[in-house]
VONU-904035 format. One record per residue: residue in one letter; x, y, z of N, C-alpha, C, O, CB in turn. Coordinates in steps of 0.1 Angstrom, whole numbers, plus 5000, padded with zeros to 4 digits. Glycine has a CB too. Example, Ala and Ser with C-alpha at 12.3 -4.5 7.8 and 13.67 -1.06 7.14 Angstrom:
// VONU-904035
A513249435078512349555078513249675078514249675085511349555090 S512849785071513749895071512950005079513450115080514149945057 
// end
This chain:
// VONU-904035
X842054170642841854210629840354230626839954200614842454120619 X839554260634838254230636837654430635838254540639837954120653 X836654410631836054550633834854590636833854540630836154620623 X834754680647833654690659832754780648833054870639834154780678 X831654720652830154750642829754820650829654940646828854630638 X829254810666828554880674828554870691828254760696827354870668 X828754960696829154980711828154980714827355070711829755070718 X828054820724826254870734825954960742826154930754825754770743 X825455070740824955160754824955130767824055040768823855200754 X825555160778825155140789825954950794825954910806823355170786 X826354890786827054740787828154750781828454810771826354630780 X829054640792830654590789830354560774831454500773831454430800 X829954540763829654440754829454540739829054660738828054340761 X829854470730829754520714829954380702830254260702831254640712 X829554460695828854380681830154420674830654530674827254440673 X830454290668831954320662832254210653831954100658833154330674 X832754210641832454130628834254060626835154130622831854260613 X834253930629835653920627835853800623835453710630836453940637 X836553760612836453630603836453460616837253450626838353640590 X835553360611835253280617836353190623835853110631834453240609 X837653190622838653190626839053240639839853170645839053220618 X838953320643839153380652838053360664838253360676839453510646 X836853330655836053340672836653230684836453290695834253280671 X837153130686837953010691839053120700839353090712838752900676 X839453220695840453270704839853360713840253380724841553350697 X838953390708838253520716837853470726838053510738837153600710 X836753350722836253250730837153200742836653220753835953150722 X838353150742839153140750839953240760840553210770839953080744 X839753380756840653470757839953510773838753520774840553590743 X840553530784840353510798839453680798838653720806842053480809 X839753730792839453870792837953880787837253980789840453950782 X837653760781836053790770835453680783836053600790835953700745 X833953720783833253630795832153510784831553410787832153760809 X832253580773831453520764831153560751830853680752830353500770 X831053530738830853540722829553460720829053350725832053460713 X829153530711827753450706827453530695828153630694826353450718 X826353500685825853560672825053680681824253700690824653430661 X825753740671824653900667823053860661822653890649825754010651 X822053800672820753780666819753890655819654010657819953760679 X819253850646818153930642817153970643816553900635818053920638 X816354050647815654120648815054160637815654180627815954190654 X813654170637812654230628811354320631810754310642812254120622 X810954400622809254440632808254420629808354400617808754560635 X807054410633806354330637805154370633804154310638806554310648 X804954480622804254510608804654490599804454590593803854600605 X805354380592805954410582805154410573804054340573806854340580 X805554520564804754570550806054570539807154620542803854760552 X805654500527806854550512805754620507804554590507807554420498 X806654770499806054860488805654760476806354670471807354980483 X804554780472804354720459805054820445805254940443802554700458 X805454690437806554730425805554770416805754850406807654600418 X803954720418803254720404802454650400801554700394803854710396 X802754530403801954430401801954330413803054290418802354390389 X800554270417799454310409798854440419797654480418798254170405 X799554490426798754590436799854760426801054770422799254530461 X798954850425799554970421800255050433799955080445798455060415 X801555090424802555130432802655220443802255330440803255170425 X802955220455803055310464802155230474802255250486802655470458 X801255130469800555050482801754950488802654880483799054950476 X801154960502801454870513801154760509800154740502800854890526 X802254670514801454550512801454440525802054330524802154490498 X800954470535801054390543801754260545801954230534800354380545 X802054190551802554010549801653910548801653820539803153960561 X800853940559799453850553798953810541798453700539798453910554 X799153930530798653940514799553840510799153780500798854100505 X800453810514801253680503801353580513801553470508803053710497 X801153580527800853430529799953390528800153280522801053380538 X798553410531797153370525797253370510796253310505795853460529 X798253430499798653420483797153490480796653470469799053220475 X796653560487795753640482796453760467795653810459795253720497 X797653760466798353820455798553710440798953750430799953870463 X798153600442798253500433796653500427796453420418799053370439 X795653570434794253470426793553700431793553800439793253210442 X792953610413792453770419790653750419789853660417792953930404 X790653870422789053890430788153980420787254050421789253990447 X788653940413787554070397786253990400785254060404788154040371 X786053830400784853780400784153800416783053760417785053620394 X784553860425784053840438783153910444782753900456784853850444 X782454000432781054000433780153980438779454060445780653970430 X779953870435778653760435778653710453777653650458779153600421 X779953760460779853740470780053870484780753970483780653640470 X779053830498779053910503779453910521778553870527777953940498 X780653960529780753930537780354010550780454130549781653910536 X779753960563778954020565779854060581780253960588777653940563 X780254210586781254210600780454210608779554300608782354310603 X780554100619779854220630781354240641782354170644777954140641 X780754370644782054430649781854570658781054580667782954460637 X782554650656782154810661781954870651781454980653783254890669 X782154820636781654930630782354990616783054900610781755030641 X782355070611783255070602783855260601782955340605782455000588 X784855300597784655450594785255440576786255410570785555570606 X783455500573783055520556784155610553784755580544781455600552 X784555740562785555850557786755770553787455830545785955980568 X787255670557788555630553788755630541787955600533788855530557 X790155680539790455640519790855580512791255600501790855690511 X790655440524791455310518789755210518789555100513793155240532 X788755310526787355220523786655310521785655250524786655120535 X786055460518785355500517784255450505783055450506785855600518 X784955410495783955370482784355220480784055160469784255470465 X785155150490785655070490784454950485783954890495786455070501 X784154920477782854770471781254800473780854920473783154590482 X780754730474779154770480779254750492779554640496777854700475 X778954870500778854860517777054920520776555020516780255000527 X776654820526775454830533775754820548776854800552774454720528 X775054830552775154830569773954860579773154940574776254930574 X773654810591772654820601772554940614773554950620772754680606 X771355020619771455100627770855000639769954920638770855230623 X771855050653770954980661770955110674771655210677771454810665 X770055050677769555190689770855200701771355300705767455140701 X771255070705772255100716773555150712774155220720772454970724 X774155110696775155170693775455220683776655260681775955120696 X774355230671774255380665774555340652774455220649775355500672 X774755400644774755380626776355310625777255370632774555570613 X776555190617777655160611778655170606779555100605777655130608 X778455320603779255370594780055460607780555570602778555440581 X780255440621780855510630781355410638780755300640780055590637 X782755450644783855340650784455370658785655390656784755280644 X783855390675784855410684785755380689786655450694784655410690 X785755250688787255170689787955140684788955100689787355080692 X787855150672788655130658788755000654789354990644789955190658 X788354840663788754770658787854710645788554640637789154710667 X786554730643785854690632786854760614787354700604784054760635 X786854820617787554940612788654880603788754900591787955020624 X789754800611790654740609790654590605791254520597791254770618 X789754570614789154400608788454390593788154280589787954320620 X787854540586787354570576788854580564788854500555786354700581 X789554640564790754700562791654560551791954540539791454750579 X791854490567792254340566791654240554792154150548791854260581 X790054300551789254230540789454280527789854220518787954220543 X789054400528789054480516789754630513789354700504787654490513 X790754670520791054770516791254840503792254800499791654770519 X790854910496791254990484792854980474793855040479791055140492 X793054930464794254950459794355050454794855060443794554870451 X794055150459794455280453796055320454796555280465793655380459 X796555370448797855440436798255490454797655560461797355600418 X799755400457799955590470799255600482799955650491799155770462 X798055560486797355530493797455400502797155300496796655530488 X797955390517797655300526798055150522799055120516796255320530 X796855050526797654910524796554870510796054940502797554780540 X796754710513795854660507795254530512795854440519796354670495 X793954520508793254390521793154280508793554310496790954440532 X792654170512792654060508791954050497792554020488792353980517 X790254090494789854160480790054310480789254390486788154130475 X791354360474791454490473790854530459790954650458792854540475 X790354490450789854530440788454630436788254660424789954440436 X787454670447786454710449785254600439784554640430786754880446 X785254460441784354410438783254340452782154300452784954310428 X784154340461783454210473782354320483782654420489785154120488 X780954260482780254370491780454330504780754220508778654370488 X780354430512780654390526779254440536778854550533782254500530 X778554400546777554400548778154420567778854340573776654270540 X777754560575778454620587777354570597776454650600778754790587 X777454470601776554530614777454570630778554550633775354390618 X776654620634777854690648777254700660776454790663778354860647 X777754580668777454560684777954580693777554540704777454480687 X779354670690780154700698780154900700780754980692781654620692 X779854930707779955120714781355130716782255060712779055160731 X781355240724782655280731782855180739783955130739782855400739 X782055140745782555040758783554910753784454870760781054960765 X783154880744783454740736783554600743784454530747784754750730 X781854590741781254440747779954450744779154550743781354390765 X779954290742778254290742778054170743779054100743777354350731 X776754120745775753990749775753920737775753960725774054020754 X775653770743775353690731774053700725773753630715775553580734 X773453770730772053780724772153880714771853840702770753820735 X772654010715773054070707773354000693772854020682773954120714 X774753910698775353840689774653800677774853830665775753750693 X773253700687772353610680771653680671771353630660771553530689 X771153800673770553910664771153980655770454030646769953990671 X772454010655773554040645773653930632773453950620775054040653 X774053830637774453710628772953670618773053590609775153560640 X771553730623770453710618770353790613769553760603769653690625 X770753960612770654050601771854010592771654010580770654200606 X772853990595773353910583773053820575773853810566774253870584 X772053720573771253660570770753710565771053700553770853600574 X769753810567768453880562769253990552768554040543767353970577 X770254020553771154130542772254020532773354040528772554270555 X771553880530771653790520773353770520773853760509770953840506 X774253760531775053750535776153600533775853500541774553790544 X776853580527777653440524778853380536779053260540778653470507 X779553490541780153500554780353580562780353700559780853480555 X780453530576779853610583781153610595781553520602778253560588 X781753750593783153740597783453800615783353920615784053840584 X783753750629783653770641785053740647785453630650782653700646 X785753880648787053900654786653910670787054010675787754030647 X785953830677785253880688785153700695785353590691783453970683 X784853760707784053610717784053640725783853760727784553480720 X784153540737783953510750784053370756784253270749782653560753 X783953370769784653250778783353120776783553010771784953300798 X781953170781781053070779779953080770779453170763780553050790 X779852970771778852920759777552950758777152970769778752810759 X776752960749775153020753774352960744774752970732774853190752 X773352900745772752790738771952840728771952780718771852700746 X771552930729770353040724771353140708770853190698769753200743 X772753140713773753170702773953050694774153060682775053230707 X774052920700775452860690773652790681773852710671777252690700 X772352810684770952780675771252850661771252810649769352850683 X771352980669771753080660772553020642772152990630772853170671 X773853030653774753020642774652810633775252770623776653070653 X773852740641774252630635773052630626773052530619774652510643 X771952720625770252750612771252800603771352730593768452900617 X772152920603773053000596773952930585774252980575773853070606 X774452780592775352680586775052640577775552650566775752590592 X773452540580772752420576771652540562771152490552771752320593 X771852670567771352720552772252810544771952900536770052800553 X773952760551774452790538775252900534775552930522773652790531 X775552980548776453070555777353020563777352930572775853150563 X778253100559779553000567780453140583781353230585781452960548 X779753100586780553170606782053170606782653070603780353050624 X782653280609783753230613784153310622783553420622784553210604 X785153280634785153360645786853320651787353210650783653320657 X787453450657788453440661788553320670787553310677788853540666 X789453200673789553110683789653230698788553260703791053000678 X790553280704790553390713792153420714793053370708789853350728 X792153520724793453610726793753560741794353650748793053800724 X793553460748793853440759795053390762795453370773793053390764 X796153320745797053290747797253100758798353050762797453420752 X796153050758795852910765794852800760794052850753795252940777 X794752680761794352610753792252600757791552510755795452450754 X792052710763790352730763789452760754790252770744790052820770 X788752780751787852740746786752910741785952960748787352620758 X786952940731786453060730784853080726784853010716787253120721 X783753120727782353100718782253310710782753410712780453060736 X781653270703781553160689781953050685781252950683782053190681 X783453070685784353000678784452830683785052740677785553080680 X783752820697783852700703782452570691782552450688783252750723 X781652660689780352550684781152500667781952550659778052660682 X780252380667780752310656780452390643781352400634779952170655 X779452440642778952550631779052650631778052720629777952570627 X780852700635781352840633782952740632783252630636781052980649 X783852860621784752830617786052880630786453000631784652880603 X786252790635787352900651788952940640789452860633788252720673 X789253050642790853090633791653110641791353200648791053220624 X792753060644794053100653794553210648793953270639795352990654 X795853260651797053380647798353320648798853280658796953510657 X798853340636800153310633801053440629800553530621800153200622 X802153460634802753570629803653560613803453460605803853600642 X804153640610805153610596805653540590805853540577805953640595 X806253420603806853360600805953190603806353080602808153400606 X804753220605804053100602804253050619803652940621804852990589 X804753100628804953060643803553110648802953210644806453140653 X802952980660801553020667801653190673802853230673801352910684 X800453320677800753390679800953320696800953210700799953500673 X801353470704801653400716800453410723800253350734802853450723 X799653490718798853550729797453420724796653400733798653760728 X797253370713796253310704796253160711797253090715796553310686 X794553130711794453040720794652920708794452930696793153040730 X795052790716795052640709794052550716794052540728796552570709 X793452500710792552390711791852310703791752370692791952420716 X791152180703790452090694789852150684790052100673789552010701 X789052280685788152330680788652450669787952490659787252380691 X789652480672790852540665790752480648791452370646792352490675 X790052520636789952440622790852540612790552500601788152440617 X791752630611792252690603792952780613792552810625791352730592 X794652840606794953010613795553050598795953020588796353030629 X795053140606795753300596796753430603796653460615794153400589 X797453480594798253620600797453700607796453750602798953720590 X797753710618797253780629797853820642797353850653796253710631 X799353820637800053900644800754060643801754050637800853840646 X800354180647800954290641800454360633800754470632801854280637 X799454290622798954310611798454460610797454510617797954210609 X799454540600798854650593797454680590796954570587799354660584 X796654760589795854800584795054920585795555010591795454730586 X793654950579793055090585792355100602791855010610791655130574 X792755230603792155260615791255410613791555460602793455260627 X790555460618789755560614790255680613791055720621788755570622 X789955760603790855900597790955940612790255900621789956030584 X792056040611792756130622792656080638792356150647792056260621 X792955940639793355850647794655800649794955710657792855770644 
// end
């Protein structure tokens, strides 16, 4: 008395809905080799349409945005503050950041004006912060309200790598571009003494580092994120589970969504 939902392609086997009573027979039945729950599945951007409030209708709303409750506290006053990427870069044409808050940014001779993103991932790690609440338009980032200035510097080319020295000179024009945080989806395996000077003058006057823990999925040790005066962030998916690939260790001080996560990537990409 049961009725078949769906024939698995290619397998003896189907999904079939039949009052809880009956599984005991089936279960026994010499003919079945085995019964079990029909698991759920989900994917692995999840975004809800916004109804209205407080994001205007037709925006994405990533998952992230309500587990950090970035949708409960708003950002009209966020002004007064300024976060500083270093990354690959940003792309200005986007129309979820083109006018997106006050954007300043740094040229550097090896990889070129800020406002250009070969790899796309500054791009997206930008997106994740502040995207645009515009009407119909894309997602929305954590201050989507066009108040938070965002300050680009970009150490990453096509190639996508660079030296800690680099680093140390990035994290110093954020300083000098009066910078409050200083946001690094980036690292590496060892440590470099001449960087973590850097970042711990940066601390003690009052800038706060913060840097991915790493993507190696093992309990090592990432830099930046390794020195005491940088903030290390893990990745948790949707459901608040470690990501798999995100490293764990002592140094490990906060995580955030960082599995799957929606966001911008550079127009006609």
């Amino acid at each position: 008395r049961g009725a078949v939902k769906h024939q698995i392609e290619g397998m003896d086997a189907m999904a079939i809905e039949v009052r809880a009573a009956a599984l005991n027979g089936l279960a026994r039945n010499p003919n079945v080799e085995y019964v079990e729950e029909d698991a759920k599945r989900y994917p692995l951007a999840l975004t809800t349409p916004s109804t209205g409030a407080p994001y205007a209708a037709g925006q994405l709303v990533p998952y992230g945005i309500k587990q950090v409750q970035a949708d409960l506290l708003s950002d009209a006053l966020a002004g007064n503050r300024k976060v500083c990427i270093i990354d690959s870069g940003y792309d200005r044409a986007h129309e979820d950041l083109s006018s997106a808050n006050n954007i300043t940014g740094e040229y550097d001779s090896g990889t070129g004006w800020w406002y250009t993103d070969e790899s796309h991932h500054g791009t997206h790690v930008a997106g994740t912060i502040a995207a645009l609440n515009n009407a119909g338009v894309g997602v929305v980032g954590v201050n989507a309200n066009n108040q938070l200035k965002l300050h680009i510097v970009k150490v990453f080319g096509a190639d996508g790598w660079a030296y800690s020295s680099t680093l140390a000179t990035a994290a110093n024009k954020c300083k000098a571009a009066d910078s409050n945080v200083i946001s690094m989806s980036l690292g590496g395996a060892r440590a470099n003494k001449t960087e973590q000077r850097a970042f711990d003058q940066l601390l003690a006057g009052g800038i706060l580092p913060i840097a991915a823990a790493g993507n190696a999925g093992n309990n090592t040790t990432s830099y930046p994120a390794g020195y005491a005066s940088v903030m290390s962030v893990a990745a948790v998916d949707e459901f608040g589970a470690k990501g798999s690939f995100s490293q764990t260790n002592s140094d490990v001080e906060i995580a955030g969504p960082g599995v799957a996560v929606l966001s911008t990537v550079p127009m006609g990409t």
